[in-house]
Each structure stands twice: as structure tokens, then as C-alpha cells.
VMD Tcl script that builds the backbone (N, CA, C; Angstrom):
set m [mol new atoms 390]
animate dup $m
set s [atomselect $m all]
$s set {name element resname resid chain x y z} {
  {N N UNK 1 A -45.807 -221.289 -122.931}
  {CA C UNK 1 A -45.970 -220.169 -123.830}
  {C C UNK 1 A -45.170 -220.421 -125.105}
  {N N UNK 2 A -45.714 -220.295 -126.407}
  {CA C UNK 2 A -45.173 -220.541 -127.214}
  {C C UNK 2 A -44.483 -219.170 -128.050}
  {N N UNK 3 A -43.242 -219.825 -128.391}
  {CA C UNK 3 A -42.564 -218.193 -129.260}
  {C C UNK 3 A -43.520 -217.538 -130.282}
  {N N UNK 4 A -43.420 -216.280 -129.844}
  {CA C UNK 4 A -44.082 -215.385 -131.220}
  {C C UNK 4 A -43.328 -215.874 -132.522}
  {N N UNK 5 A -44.140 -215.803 -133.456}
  {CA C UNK 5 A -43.514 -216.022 -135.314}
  {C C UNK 5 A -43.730 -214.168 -135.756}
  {N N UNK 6 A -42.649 -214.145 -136.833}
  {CA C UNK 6 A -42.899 -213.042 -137.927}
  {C C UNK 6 A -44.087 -212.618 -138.397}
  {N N UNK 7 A -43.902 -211.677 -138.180}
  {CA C UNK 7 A -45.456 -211.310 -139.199}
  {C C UNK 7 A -45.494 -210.748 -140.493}
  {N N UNK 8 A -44.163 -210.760 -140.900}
  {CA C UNK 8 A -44.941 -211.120 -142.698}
  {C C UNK 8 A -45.192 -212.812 -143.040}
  {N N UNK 9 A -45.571 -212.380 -144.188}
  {CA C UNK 9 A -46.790 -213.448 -144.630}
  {C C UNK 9 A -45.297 -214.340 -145.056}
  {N N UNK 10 A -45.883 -215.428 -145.364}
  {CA C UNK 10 A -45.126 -216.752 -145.323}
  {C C UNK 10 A -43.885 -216.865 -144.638}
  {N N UNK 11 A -43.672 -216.156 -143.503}
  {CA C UNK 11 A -42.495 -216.387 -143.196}
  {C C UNK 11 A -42.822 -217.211 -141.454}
  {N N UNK 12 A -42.627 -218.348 -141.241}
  {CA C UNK 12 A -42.884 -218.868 -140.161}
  {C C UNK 12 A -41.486 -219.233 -138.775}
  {N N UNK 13 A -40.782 -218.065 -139.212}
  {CA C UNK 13 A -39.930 -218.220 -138.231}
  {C C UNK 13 A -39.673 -217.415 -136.547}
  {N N UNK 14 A -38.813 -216.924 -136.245}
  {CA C UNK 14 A -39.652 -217.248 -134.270}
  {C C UNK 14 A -39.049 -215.240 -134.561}
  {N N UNK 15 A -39.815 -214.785 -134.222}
  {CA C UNK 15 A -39.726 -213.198 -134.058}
  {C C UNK 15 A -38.750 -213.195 -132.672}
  {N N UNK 16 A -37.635 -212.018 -133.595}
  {CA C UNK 16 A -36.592 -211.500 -132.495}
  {C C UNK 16 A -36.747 -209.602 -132.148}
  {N N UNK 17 A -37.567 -209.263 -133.118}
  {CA C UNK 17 A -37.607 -207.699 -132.514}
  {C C UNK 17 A -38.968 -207.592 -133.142}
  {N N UNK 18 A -39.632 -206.068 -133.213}
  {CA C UNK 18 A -40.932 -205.432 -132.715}
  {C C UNK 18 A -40.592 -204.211 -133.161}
  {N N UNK 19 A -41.262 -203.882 -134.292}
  {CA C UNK 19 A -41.331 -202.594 -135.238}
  {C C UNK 19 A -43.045 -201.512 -134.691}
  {N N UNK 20 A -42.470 -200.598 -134.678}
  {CA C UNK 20 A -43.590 -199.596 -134.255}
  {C C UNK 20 A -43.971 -198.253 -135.212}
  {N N UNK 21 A -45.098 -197.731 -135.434}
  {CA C UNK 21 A -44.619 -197.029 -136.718}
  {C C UNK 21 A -45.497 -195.944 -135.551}
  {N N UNK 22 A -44.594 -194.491 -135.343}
  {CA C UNK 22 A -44.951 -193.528 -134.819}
  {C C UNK 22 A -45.684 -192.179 -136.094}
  {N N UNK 23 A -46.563 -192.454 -136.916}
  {CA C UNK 23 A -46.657 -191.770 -138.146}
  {C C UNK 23 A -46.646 -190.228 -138.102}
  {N N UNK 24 A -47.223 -189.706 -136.727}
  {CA C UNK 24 A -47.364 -188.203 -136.900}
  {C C UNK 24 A -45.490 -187.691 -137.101}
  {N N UNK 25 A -44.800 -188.850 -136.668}
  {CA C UNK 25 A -43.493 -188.187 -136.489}
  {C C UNK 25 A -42.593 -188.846 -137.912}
  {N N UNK 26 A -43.312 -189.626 -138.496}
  {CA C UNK 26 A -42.848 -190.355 -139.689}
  {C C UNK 26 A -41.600 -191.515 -139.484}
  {N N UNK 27 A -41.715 -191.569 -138.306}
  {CA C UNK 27 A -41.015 -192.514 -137.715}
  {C C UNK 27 A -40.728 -194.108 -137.441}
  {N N UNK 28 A -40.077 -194.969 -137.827}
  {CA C UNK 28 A -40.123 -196.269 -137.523}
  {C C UNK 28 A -39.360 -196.740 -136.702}
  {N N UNK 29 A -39.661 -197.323 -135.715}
  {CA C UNK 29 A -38.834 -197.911 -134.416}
  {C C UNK 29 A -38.521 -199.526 -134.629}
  {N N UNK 30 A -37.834 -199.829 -134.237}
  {CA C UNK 30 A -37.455 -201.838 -134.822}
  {C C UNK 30 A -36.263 -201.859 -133.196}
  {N N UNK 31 A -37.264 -202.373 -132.752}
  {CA C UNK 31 A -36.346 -202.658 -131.323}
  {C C UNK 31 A -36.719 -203.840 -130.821}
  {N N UNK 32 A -36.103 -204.108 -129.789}
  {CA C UNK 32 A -36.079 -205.492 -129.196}
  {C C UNK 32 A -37.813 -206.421 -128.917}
  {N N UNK 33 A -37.772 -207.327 -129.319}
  {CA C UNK 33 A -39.299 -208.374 -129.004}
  {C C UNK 33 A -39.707 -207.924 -128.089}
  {N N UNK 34 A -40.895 -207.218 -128.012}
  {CA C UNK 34 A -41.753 -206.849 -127.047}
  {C C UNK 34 A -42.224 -207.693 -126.008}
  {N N UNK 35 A -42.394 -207.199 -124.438}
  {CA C UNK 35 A -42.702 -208.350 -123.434}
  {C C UNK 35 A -43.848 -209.121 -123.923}
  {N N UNK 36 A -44.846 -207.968 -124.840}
  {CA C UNK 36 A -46.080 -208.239 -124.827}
  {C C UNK 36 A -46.969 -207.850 -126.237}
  {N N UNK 37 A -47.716 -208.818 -127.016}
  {CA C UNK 37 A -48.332 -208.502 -128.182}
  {C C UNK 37 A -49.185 -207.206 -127.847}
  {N N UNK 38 A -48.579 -206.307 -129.008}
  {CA C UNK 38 A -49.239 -204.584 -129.106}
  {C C UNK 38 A -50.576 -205.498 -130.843}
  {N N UNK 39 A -51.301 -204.215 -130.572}
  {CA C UNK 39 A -52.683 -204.653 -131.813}
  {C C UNK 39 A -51.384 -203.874 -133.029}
  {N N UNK 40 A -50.963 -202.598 -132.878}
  {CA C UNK 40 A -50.278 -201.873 -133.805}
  {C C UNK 40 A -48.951 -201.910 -133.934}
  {N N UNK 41 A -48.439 -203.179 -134.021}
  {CA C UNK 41 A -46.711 -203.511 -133.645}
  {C C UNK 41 A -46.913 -204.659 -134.729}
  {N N UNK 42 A -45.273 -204.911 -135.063}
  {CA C UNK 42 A -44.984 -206.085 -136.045}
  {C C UNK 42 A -43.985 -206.798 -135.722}
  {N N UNK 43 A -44.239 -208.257 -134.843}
  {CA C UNK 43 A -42.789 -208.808 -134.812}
  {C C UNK 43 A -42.612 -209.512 -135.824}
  {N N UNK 44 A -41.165 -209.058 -136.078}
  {CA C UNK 44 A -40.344 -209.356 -137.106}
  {C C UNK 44 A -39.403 -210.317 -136.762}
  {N N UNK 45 A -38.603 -211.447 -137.791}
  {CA C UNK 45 A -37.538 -212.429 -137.427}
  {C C UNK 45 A -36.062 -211.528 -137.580}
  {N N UNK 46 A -35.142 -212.239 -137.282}
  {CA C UNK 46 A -33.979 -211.304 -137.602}
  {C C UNK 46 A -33.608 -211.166 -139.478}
  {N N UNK 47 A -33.946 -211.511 -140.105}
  {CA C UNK 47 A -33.351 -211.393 -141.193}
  {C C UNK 47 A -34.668 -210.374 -141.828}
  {N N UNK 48 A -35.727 -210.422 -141.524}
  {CA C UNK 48 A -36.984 -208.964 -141.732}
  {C C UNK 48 A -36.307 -208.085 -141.163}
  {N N UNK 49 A -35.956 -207.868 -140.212}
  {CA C UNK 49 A -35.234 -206.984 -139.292}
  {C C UNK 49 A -34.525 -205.823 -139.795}
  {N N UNK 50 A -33.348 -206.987 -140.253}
  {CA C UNK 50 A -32.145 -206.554 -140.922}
  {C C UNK 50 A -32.528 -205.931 -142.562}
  {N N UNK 51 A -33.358 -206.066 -143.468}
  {CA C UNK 51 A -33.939 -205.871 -144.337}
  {C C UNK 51 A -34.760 -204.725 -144.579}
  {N N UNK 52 A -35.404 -204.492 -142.976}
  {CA C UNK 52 A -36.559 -203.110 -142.787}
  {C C UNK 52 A -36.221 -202.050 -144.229}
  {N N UNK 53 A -37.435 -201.748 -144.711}
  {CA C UNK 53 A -37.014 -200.349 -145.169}
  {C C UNK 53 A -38.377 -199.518 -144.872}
  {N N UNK 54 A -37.873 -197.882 -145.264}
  {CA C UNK 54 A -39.292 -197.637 -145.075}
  {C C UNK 54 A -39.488 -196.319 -146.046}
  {N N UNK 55 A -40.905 -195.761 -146.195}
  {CA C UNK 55 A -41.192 -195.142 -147.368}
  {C C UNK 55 A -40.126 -193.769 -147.363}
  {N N UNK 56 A -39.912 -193.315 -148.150}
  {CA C UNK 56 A -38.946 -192.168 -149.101}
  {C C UNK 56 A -39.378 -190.794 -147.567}
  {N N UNK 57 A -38.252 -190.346 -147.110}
  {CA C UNK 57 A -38.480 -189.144 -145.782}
  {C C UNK 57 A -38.585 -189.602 -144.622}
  {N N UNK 58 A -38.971 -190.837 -144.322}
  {CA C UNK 58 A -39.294 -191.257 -143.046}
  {C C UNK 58 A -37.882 -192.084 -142.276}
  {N N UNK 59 A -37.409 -191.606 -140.992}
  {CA C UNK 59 A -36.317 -192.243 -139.971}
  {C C UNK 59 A -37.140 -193.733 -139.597}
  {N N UNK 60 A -35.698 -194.597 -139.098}
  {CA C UNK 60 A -35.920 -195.459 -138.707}
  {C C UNK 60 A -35.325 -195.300 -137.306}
  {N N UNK 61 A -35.593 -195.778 -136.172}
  {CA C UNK 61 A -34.875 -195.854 -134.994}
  {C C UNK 61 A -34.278 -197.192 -134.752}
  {N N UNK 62 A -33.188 -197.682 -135.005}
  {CA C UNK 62 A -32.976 -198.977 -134.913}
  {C C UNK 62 A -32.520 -199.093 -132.814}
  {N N UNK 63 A -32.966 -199.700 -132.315}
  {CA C UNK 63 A -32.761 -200.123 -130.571}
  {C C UNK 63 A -32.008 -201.417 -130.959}
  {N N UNK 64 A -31.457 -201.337 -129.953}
  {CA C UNK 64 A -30.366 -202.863 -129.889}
  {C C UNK 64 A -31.057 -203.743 -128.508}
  {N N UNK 65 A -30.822 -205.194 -129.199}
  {CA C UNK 65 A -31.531 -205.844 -127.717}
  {C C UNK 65 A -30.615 -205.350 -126.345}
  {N N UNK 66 A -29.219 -205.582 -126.721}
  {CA C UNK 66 A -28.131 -205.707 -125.572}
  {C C UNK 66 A -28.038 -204.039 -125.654}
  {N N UNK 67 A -27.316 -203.829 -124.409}
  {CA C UNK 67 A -26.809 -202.532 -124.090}
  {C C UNK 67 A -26.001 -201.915 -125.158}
  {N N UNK 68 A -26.565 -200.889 -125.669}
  {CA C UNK 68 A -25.911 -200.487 -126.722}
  {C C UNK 68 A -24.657 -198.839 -126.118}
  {N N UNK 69 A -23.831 -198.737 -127.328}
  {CA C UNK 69 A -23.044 -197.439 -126.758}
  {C C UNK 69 A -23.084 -196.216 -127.422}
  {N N UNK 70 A -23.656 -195.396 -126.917}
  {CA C UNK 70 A -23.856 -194.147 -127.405}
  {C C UNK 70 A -22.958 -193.030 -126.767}
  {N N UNK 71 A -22.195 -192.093 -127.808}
  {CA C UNK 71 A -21.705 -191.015 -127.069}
  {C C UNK 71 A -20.773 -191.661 -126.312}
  {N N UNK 72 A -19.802 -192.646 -125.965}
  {CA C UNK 72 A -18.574 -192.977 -125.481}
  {C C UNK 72 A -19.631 -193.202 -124.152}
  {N N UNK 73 A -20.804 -193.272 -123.968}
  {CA C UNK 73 A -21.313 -193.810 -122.682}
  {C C UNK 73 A -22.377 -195.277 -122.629}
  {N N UNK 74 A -22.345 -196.172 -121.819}
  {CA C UNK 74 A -23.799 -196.886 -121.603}
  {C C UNK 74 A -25.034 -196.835 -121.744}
  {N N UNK 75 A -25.638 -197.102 -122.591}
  {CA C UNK 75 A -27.176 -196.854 -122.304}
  {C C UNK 75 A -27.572 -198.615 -122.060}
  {N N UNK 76 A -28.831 -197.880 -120.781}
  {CA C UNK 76 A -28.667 -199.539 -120.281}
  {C C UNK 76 A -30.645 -199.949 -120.964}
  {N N UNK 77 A -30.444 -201.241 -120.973}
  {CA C UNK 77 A -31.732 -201.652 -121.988}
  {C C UNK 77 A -32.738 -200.735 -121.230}
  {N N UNK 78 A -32.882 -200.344 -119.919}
  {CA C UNK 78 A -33.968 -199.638 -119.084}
  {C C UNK 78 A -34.637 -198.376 -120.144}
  {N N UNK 79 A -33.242 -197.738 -120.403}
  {CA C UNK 79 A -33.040 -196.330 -121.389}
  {C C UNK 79 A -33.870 -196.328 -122.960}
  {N N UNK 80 A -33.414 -197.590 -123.032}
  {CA C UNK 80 A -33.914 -197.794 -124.565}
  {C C UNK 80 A -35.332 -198.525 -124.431}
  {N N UNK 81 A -35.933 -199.187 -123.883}
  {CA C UNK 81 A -37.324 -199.280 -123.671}
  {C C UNK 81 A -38.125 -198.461 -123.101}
  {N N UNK 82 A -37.721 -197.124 -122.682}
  {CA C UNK 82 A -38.414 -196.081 -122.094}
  {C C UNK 82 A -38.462 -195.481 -123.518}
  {N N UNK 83 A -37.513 -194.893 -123.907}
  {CA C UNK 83 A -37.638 -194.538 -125.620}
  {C C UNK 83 A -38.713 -195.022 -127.126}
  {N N UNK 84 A -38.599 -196.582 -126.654}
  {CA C UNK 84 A -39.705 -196.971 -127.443}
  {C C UNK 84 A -40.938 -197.191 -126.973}
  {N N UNK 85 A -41.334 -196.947 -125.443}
  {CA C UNK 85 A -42.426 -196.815 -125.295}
  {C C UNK 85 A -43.365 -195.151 -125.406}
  {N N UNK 86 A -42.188 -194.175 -125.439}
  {CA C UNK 86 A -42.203 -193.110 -125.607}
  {C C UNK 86 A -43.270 -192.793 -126.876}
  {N N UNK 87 A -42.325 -193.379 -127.899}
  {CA C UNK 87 A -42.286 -193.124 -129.255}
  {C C UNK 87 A -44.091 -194.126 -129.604}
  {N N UNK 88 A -44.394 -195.020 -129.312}
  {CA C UNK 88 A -45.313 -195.425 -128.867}
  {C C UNK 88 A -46.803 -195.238 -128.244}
  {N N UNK 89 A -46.309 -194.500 -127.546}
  {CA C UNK 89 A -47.627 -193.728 -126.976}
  {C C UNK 89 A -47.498 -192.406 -127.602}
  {N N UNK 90 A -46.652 -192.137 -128.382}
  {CA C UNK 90 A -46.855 -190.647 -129.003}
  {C C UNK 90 A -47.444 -191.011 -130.467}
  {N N UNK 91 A -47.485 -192.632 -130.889}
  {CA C UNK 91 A -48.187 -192.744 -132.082}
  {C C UNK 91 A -49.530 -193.551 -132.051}
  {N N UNK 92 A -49.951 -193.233 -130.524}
  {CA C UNK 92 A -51.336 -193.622 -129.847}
  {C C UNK 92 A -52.241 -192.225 -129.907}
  {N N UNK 93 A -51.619 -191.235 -129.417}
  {CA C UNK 93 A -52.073 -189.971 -129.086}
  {C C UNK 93 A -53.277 -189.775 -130.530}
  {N N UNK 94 A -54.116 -188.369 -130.298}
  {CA C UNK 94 A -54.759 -188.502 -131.608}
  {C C UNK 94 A -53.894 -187.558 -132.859}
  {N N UNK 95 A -53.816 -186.660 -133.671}
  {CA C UNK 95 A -53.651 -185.753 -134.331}
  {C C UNK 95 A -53.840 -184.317 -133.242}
  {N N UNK 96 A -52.866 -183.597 -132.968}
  {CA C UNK 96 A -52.749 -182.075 -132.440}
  {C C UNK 96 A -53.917 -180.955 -133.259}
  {N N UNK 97 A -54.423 -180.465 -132.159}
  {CA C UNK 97 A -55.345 -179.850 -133.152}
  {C C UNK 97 A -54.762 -178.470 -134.088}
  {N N UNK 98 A -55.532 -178.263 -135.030}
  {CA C UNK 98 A -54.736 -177.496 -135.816}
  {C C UNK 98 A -54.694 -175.839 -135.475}
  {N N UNK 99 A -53.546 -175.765 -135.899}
  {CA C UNK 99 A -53.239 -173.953 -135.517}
  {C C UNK 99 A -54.339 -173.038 -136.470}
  {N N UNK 100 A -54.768 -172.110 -135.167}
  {CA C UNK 100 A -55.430 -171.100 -136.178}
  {C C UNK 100 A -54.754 -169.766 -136.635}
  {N N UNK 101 A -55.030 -169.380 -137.359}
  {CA C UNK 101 A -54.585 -168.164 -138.559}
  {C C UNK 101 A -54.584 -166.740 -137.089}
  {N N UNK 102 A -54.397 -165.696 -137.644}
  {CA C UNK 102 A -54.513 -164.431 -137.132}
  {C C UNK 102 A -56.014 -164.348 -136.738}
  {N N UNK 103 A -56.446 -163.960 -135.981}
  {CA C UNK 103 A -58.036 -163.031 -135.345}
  {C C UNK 103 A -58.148 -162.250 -136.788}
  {N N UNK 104 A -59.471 -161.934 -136.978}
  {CA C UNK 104 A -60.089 -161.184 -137.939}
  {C C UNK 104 A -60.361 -159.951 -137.221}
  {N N UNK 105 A -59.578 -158.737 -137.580}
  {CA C UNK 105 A -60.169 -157.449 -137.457}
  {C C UNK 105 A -61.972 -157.379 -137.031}
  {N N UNK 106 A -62.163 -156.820 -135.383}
  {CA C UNK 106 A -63.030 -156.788 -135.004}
  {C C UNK 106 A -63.830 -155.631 -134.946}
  {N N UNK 107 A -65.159 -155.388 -135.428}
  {CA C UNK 107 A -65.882 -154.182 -136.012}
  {C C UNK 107 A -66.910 -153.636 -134.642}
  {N N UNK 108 A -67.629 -152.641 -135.116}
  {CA C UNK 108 A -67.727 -151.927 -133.857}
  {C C UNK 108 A -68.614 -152.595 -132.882}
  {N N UNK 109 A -69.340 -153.472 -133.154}
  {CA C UNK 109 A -70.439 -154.189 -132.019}
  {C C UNK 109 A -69.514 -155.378 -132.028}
  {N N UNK 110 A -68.179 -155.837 -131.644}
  {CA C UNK 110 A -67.206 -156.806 -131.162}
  {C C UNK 110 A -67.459 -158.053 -132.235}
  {N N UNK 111 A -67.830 -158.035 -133.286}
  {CA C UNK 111 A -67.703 -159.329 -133.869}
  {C C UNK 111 A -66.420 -158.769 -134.810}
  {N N UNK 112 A -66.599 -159.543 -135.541}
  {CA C UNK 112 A -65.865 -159.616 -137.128}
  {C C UNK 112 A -66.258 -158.863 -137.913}
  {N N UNK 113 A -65.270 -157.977 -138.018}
  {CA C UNK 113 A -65.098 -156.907 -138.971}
  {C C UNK 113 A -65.115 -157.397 -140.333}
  {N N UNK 114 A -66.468 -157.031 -141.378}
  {CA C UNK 114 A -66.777 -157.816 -142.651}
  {C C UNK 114 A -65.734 -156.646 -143.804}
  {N N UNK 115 A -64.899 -157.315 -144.893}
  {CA C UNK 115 A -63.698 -156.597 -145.359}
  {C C UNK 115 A -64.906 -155.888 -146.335}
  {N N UNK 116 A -63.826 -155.255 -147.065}
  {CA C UNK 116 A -64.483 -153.869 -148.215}
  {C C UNK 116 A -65.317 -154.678 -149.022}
  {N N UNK 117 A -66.574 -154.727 -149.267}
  {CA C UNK 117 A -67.466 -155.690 -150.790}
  {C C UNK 117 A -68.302 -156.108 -150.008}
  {N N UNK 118 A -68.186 -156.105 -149.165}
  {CA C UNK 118 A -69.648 -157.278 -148.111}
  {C C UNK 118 A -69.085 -158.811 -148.053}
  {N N UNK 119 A -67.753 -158.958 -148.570}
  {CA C UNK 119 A -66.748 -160.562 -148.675}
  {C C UNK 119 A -66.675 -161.298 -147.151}
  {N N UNK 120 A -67.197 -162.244 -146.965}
  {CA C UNK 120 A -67.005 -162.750 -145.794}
  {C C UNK 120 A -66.390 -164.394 -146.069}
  {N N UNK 121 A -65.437 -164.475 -145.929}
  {CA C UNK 121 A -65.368 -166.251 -146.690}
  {C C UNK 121 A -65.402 -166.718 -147.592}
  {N N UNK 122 A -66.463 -167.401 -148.010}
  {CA C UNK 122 A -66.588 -167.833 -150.047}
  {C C UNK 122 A -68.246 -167.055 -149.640}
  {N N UNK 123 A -68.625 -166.436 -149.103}
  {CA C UNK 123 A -69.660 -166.336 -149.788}
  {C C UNK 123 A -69.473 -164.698 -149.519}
  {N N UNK 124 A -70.327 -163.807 -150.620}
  {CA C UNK 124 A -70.775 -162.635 -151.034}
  {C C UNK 124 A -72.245 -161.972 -150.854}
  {N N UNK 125 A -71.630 -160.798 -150.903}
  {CA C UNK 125 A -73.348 -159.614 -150.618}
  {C C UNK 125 A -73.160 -159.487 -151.552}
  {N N UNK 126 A -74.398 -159.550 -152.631}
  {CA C UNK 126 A -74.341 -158.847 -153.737}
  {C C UNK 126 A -75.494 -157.822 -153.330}
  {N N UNK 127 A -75.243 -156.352 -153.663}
  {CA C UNK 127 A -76.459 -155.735 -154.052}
  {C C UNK 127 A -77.736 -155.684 -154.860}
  {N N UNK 128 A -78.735 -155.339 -153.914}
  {CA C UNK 128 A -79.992 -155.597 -155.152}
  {C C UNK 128 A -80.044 -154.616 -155.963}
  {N N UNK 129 A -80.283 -154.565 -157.374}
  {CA C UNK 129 A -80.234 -153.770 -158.654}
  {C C UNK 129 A -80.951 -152.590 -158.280}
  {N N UNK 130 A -81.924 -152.257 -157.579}
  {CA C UNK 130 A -82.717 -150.870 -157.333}
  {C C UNK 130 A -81.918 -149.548 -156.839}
}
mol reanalyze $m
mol bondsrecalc $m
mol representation Tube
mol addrep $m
């Protein structure tokens, strides 16, 4: 099996971590070389790595290969690859569907109560001139 390379362009050196972009959450993950080539992942060399930036509002999650220390405690690599697979399948998912507004005041045969003018939406009753 041969080492993965970087995936920016001209750079032919041996990829040490694996960037994930979770977008609904505006999120970028850059954690340890993945076991396994993702279609929507970027391995990166260490000096891309170290360089990451990302657009103006958006977090980065930086993961450490080795056991990193959080909170005066251990987190063991198990912890932190559950996290980025997390983050991962939450930027697989599709778009949440969107929230709807208040119910429209309901009129006497149970539909939708049409407001004062005959106004329903963008379109209008106009009266006929007679």
C-alpha cells in the first residue's frame, strides 16, 4: 500500500492529517490521516496542516494524532475519532427542513381564513367594476 500524498495541487508530499468540512455547522475539522480515503475529505501534509485557514465566521476543530489533554483530563484517540466521525456524518446528512411560520387564522368551513381585501399571498381579488 502506498502512502497517501497532499491534496493540494503541486504539492507531492506524504499526507499526515484529513480535513473535513461540516458546512451546515460552518465547521472545519483537520484531524489525524484517515484509516480510509472519504470522496469529501482532504489529506493534507503537515506543513498544509499547520497553515489551514478558513473563510471569515467559520471554526476550525483542530484533533491531535496522539492523545491529547483536555480539561486537566485524557482524551484517548478512541474519543477524538468518534468526534470526527460525528462531525462527518452530520455534514453527510441533507439540509433540516425548514421551520414553518404561525398557522393562518382558520375561517368557517376549516380552511384558511382569507384577510380583509380578498389578499391571499401575492395574488389579489380584484372586484369587477359593475
Amino acid at each position: 500500500m502506498k502512502p497517501r500524498r497532499c491534496s493540494r495541487s503541486a504539492c507531492s508530499a506524504a499526507a499526515v492529517a484529513t480535513l473535513t468540512y461540516a458546512y451546515a455547522e460552518s465547521t472545519a475539522v483537520l484531524g489525524p490521516l484517515s484509516p480510509y480515503v472519504e470522496p469529501h475529505s482532504y489529506d493534507l501534509c503537515g506543513p498544509h496542516a499547520d497553515r489551514l485557514t478558513v473563510p471569515l465566521g467559520w471554526a476550525v476543530v483542530r484533533l491531535e494524532a496522539e492523545a491529547s489533554r483536555e480539561g486537566g483530563r485524557e482524551v484517548a484517540g478512541d474519543d477524538l475519532e468518534a468526534l470526527a466521525d460525528a462531525v462527518r456524518e452530520a455534514s453527510r446528512r441533507g439540509p433540516e427542513a425548514p421551520r414553518r411560520g404561525p398557522e393562518p387564522p382558520q375561517g368557517p368551513q376549516g380552511g384558511p381564513q382569507a384577510p380583509p381585501g380578498g389578499r391571499r399571498g401575492h395574488l389579489r381579488a380584484v372586484p369587477s367594476p359593475s
